[in-house]
N, C-alpha and C positions, 0 to 999 in steps of 0.2 A: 306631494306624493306622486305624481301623475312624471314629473319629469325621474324619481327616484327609479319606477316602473322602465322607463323608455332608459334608462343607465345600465339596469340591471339585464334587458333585453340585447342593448348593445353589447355590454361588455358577455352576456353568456353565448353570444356570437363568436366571440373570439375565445371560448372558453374557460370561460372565469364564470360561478355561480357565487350569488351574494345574498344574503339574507339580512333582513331588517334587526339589527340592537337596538332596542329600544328607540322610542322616538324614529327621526329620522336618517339616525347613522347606520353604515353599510360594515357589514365586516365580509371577507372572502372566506370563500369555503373550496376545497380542492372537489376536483370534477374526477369521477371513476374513467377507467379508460372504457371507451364502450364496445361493448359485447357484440360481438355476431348473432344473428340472430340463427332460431335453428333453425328454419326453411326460406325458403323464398321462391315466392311466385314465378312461374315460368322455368326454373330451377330445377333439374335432378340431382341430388346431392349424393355425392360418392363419399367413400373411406377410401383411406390409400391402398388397400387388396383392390377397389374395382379399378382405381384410374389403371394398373396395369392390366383387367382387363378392355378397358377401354381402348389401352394405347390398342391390342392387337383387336379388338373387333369395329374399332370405329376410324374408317380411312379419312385422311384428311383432317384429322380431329387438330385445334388450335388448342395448344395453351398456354393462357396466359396467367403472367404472373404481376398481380395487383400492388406489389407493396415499390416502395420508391427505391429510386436503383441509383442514387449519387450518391457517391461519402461512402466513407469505411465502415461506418455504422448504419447504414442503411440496409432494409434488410433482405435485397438483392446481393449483398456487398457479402452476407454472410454464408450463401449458399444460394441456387437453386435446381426445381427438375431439368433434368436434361431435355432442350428442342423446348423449352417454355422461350416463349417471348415474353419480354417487360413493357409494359403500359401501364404505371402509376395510376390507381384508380385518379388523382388530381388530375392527370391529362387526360382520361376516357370519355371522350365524344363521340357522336356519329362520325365525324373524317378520323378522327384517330384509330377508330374501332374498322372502318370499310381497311385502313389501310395493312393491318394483319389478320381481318378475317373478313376476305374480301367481299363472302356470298351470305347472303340473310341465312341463310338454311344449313350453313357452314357448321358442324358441331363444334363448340368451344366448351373448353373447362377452363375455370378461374379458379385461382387461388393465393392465400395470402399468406401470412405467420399462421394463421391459427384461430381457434375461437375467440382468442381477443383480440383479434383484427377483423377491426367490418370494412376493410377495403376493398375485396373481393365481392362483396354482399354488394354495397356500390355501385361498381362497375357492373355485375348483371344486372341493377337493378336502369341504368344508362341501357347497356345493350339492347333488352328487350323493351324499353322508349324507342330504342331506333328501329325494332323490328326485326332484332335477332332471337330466333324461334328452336334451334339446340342447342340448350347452353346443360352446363354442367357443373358442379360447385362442392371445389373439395372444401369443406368447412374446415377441417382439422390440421389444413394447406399444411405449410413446409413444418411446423412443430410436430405432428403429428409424422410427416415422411421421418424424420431425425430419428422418434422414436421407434420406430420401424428398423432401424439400420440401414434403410433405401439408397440406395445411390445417388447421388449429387453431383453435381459440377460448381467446384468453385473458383468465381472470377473476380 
């Protein structure tokens, strides 16, 4: 049973959840895609009405855009805000992070697809480990700009 347990750990690692049929056999189960959460610590969470007032009252404001940016399908590939930079929550460290928001106290907003992307969530939740203290978090990221009719740039 013990090594079934350390199977079922590994493989929900890589995203696969398994549960026990009877006896000792394993069957898969599909995994929900996971949800953003709705706050996050250190976080002000905007709607897309504040990020534009953000963009005019807060200078120097960084944003970035959390989701992955190779491929056609990727979902950089299919839109983003304009003046966002791309840093893939998978690549967001402390050097990756100094390198487009180069001062601790620098304001940044994040954003991603949407509330079923926790990429964005992520990535601030990186940032402020390394000590970044203005962050801001569009939850509703680029799904929510679309429905808006917002302006976009697409590359």
């Amino acid at each position: 049973m013990t090594c079934i347990l350390c199977l079922r750990r590994l493989l929900a690692g890589w995203g696969w959840a398994f549960v026990l049929v009877g006896g000792l056999s394993v069957a898969p189960v599909a995994v929900s895609a996971e949800l953003a959460p709705l706050e996050i610590q250190g976080a002000v969470k905007v709607s897309a009405e504040e990020v534009f007032s953000l963009f005019e009252s807060t200078p120097g404001l960084v944003i970035v855009d959390s989701r992955l940016a190779d491929g056609p399908s990727s979902g950089r590939a299919q839109g983003f805000i304009e003046g966002s930079v791309s840093l893939p929550d998978i690549y967001t460290d402390c050097t990756a992070l100094a390198r487009v928001i180069p001062k601790k106290d620098t304001p940044a907003l994040f954003y991603c697809n949407g509330p079923k992307c926790g990429r964005s969530a992520k990535a601030i939740q990186v940032a402020r480990g390394c000590g970044y203290r203005k962050m801001y978090w569009f939850r509703g990221g680029f799904e929510e700009w679309l429905e808006k009719g917002y302006p976009y740039v697409k590359g």
